[in-house]
C-alpha positions as CSV (number, residue, x, y, z in Angstrom):
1,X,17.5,-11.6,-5.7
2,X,20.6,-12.9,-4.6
3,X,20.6,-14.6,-0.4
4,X,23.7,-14.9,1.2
5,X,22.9,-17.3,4.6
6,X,24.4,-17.4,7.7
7,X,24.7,-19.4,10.9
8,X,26.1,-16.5,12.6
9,X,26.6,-12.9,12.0
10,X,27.6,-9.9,14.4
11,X,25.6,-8.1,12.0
12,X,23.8,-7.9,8.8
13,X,23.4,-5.0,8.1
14,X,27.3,-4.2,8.5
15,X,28.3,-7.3,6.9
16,X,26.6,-6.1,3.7
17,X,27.3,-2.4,3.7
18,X,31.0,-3.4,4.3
19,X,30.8,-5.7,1.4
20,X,28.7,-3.7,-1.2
21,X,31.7,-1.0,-0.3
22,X,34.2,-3.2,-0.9
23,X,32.5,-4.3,-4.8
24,X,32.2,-7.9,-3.3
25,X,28.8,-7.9,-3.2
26,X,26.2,-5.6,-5.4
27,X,22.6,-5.1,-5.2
28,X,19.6,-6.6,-5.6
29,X,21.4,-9.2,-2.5
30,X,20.2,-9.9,0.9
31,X,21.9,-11.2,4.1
32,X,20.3,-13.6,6.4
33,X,21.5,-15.0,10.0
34,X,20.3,-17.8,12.2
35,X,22.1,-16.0,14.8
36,X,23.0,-12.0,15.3
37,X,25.7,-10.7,18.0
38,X,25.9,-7.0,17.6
39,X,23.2,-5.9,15.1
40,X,22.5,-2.3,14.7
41,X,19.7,-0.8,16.6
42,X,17.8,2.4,16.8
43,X,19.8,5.1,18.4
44,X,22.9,3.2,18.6
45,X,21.2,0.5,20.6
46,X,21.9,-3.6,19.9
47,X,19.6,-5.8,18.5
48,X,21.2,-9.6,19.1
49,X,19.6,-12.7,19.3
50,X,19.7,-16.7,19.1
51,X,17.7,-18.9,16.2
52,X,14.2,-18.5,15.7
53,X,13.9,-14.7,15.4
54,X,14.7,-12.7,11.9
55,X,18.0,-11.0,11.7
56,X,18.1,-9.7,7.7
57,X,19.3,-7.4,5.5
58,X,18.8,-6.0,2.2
59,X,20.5,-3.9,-0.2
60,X,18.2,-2.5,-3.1
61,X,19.4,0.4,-6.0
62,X,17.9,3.1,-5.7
63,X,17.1,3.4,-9.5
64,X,14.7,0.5,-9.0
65,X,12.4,1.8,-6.3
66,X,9.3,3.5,-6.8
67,X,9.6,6.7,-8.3
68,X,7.0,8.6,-5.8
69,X,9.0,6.7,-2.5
70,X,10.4,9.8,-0.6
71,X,14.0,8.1,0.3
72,X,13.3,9.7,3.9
73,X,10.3,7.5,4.4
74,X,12.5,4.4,3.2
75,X,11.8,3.2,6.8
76,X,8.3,3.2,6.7
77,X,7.8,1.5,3.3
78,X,10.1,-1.4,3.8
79,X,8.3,-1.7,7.6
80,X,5.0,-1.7,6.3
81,X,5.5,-4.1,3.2
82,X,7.2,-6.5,6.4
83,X,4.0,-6.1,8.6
84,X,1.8,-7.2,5.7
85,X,3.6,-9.9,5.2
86,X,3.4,-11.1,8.9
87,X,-0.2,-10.0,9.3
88,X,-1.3,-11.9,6.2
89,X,0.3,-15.1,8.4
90,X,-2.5,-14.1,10.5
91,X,0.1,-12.1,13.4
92,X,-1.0,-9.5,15.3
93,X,1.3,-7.1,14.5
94,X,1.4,-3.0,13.4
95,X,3.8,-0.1,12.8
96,X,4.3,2.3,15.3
97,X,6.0,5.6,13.5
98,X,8.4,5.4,11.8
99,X,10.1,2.0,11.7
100,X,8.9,0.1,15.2
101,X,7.1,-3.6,14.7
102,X,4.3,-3.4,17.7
103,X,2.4,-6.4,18.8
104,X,-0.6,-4.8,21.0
105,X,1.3,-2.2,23.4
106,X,4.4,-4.5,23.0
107,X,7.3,-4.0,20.5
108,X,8.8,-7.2,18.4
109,X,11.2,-5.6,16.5
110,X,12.5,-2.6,13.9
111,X,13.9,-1.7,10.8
112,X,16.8,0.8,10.3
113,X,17.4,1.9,6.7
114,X,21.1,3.2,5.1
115,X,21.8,5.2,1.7
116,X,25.6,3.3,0.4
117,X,26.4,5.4,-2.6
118,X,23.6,4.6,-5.0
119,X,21.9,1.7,-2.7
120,X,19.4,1.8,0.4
121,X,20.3,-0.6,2.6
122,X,17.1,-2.0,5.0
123,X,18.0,-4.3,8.2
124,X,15.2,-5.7,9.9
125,X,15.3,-7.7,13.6
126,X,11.8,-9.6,15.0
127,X,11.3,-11.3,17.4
128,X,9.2,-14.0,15.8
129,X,9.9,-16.3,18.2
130,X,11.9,-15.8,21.4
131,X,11.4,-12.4,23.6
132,X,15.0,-10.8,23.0
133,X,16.6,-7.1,23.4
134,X,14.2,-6.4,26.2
135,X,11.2,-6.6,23.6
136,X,8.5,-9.6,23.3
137,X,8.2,-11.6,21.1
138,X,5.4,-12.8,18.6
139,X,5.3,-17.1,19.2
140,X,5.3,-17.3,16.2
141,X,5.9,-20.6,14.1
142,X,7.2,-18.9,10.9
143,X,10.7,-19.7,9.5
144,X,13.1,-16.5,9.1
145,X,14.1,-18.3,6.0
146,X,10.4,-18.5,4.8
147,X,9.9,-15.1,5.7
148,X,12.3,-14.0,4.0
149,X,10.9,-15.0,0.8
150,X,7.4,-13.8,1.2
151,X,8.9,-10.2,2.2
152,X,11.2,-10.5,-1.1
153,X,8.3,-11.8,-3.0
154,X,5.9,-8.6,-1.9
155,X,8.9,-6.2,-2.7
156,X,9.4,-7.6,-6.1
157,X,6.1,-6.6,-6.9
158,X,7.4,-3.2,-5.8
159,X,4.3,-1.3,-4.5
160,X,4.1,2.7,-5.1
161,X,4.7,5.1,-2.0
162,X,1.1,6.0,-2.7
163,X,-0.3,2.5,-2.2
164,X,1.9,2.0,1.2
165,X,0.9,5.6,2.3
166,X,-2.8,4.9,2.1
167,X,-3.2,2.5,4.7
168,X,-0.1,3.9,6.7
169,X,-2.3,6.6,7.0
170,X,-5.1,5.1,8.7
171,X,-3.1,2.5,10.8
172,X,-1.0,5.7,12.4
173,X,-3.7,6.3,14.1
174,X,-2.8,3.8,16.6
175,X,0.8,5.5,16.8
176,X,-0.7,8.4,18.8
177,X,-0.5,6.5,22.0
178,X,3.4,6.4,22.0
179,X,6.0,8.4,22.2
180,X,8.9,8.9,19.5
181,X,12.3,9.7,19.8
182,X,13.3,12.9,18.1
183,X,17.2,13.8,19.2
184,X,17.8,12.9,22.8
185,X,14.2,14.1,23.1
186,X,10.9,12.1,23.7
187,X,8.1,13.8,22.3
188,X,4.4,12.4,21.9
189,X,2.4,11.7,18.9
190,X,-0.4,12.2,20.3
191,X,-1.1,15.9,18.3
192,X,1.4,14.9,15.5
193,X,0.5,15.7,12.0
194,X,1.3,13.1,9.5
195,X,2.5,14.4,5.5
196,X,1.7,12.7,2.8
197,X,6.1,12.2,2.3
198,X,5.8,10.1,5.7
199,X,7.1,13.1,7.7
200,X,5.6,14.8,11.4
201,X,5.3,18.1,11.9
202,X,5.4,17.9,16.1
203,X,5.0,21.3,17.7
204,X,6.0,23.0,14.8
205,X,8.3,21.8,13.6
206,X,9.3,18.9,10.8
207,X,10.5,15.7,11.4
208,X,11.4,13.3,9.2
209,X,11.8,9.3,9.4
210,X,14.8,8.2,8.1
211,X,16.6,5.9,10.6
């Protein structure tokens, strides 16, 4: 896969959607930037920050993707892939439903995933290293750049829904502490019912994870 590297970026995640739009980049490609200004958030929030953290983005087709991945659950599968990846480097990290990085009680970081045409689009902001956007951060000693890698590496090996959902299953567990957003709404996990296509169903009714 293609990397495009930057010192500084407003965003990567609009940098490439703006550029797979305009043809001058195509997918498989990924954005990386020492620094990020005005990166996209959940809810419209900012996620910004100075070297040492992981500001990244990466554009995937569709076509090549598991064929059981329900593209509403995008969030969780490139999240979980990440958190492997960081808790094989021996971090003590999970993911809080659907797309949160959580260290303990505290969150590091988040993924927000885009369809563009025929491409999903998956930014990701930790704070590996530096306590940013109000969040903490991890200390850790890993290089974004090296990071990057090992998280392209795993997804090259492109795991099934199934074998992501199996032990998503088990770690949400530990989601039912917290509180999710759902509209302007908080509501708790607590009683939340998790489907096998990454979904809730939360007092009745369904609710699904794309972000």
């Amino acid at each position: 896969m293609e990397i495009v590297y930057f010192d500084t970026l407003p965003s990567t995640q609009v940098y490439l959607v703006e550029k797979l739009n305009t043809g001058e980049l195509k997918a498989p490609v990924s954005v990386l930037a020492y620094e990020q200004s005005l990166g996209v958030g959940s809810r419209d929030n900012v996620w910004a920050g100075g070297k040492g953290n992981f500001f990244v983005s990466v554009a995937i087709n569709i076509s090549k993707l598991p064929d059981d991945l329900p593209l509403s659950s995008a969030s969780i599968y490139f999240s979980f892939i990440m958190k492997q990846i960081l808790l094989a480097s021996d971090e003590n990290i999970w993911l809080k439903w659907p797309n949160d990085f959580y260290c303990n009680d505290s969150k590091v970081g988040g993924t927000i995933t885009q369809k563009v045409k025929d491409t999903l689009v998956c930014g990701i902001g930790i704070n590996l290293k530096n306590s940013q956007n109000g969040y903490k951060a991890l200390q850790s000693d890993i290089l974004p750049t090296e990071l990057l890698k090992d998280y392209l590496n795993a997804l090259n090996k492109l795991p099934t829904w199934k074998q992501v959902f199996s032990d998503y299953e088990i770690e949400f567990e530990k989601s039912r502490r917290f509180l999710v957003h759902i509209g302007n709404l908080q509501k708790s996990l607590a009683d939340a019912i998790l489907c096998k296509d990454g979904s809730l169903i939360i007092e009745g009714k369904r609710v699904f994870s794309l972000r």
